[in-house]
Residue, then its C-alpha position, 0 to 999 in steps of 0.5 A: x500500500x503507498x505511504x500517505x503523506x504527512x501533516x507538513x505543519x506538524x513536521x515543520x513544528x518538530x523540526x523547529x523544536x528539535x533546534x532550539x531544545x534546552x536542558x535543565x538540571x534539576x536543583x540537588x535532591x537526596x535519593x532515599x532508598x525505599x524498598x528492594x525487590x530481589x528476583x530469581x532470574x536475570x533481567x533482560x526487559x522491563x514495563x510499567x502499566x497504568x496501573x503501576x503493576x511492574x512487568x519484568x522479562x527475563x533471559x529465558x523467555x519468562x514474563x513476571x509481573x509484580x503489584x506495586x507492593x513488589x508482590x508477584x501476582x502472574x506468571x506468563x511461562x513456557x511462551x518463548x525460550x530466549x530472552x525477551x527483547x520487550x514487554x509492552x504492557x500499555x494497552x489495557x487489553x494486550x501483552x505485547x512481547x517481542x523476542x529478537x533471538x527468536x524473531x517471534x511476536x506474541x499478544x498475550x490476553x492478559x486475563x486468560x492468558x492465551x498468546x496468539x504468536x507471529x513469526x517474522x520470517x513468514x512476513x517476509x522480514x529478513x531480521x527485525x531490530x525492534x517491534x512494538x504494538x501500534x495505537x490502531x489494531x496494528x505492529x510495528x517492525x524496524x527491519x534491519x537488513x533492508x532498513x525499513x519501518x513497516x507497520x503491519x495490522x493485527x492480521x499480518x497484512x502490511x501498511x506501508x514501509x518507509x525507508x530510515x536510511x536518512x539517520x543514524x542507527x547503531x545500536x537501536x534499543x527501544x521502540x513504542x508508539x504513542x498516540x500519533x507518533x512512533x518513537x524509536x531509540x538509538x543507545x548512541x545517537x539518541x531519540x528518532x520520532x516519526x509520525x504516523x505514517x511513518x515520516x521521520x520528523x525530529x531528532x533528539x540526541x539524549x545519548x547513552x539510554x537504551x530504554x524509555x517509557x511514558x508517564x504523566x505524558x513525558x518520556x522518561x529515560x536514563x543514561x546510567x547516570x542521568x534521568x532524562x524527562x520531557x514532552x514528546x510533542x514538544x521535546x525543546x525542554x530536557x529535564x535531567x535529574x542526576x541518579x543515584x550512585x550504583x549501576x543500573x540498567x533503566x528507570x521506571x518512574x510512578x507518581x511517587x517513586x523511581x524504581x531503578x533496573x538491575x539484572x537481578x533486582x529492582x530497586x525504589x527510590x524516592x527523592x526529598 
């Protein structure tokens, strides 16, 4: 199907803003360390819904999810075997997972537990960086041996594909779409949004962070030593808050706490 053209005012709005963006550090704060949740497994991906219940995958192939007490209150097994890449929990109806090693999607009912499995190559993609699940009953897929963002329905049937050749990807990480954009992650040259139609519109070169999510309609994300927050449809004002010292994989940010990643913990904070 041919790409439908973008709104030009929209794009030109994005642009401007991309290069007049700022940042600011928020004043000193102390972090006080609240609570520790200790897992048995190694972390390799993790989510937060709207409901404040975490959503942890692990390197074999195992979704838990935990209430906002840290206790763990489901367990999705036996779906795949390799690591899961990425645990999407926004929609309210659909688990959506994507496992890179074994190139397989899967929206899991998360009342009944019934996963229903898509394997990339039978959608004629030769390798698949990244995928998330759409706003509009659709998915999305960062093709990698052709460099193309595709977006496909629920029923496997392509949309359209757009080139990326025009930026920089190295070491793409993360990808989610939010209501009319879909928002993709480069560890080393930062945040790439397109609009719906999949048109590259704004670059912001936040470095270094290899996951976001969104709260309170800010993207939050972290570079191993700095929060990074701001409003994706207007990212000219960076809000950085300096985290605290340890090494951690990732943020995940609730109204009250900041619960930052480990391979094999999560731990909460809160700031005073």
């Amino acid at each position: 199907m041919a790409r439908k053209p973008s709104s030009k005012h929209l794009k030109a709005r994005f642009i401007l803003l991309t290069l007049l963006f700022s940042s600011i550090t928020a004043s000193s704060q102390e972090w006080q360390k609240v609570d520790s949740l200790v897992v048995p497994y190694k972390i390799s991906s993790y989510a937060i819904d709207q409901e404040g219940k975490i959503y942890l995958g692990s390197t074999d192939g195992d979704i838990f999810r935990y209430d906002q007490n840290g206790k763990e209150d489901k367990v999705y097994s036996g779906i795949n075997f390799s690591a899961v890449t990425i645990v999407e929990p926004w929609n309210r109806l659909k688990l959506f997972l994507f496992y890179r090693e074994n190139q397989t999607l899967v929206f899991l009912d998360r009342f009944v537990a019934t996963a229903t499995s898509y394997q990339l190559n039978n959608l004629g993609i030769g390798f698949g960086s990244l995928a998330t699940i759409g706003v509009d009953n659709s998915f999305w897929v960062l093709e990698s041996g052709n460099g193309e963002l595709r977006k496909y329905t629920n029923n496997k049937n392509l949309i359209f594909t757009t080139p990326v050749s025009m930026i920089n990807l190295e070491q793409v990480s993360h990808i989610r779409a939010y209501q009319n954009l879909v928002i993709l992650l480069d560890k080393i040259n930062g945040f790439y949004f397109f609009d719906q139609f999949g048109n590259h519109i704004a670059s912001v070169p936040v470095k270094g962070a290899s996951y976001f999510h969104i709260f309170n309609k800010q993207i939050i994300t972290y570079d191993g030593e700095q929060i990074f927050m701001f409003d994706p449809f207007n990212p000219s004002e960076i809000l950085k808050i300096k985290g605290p010292v340890n090494k951690y994989l990732g943020v995940l940010k609730t109204e009250k706490h900041y619960l930052f990643i480990q391979e094999h913990r999560v731990v909460t904070f809160r700031m005073r």
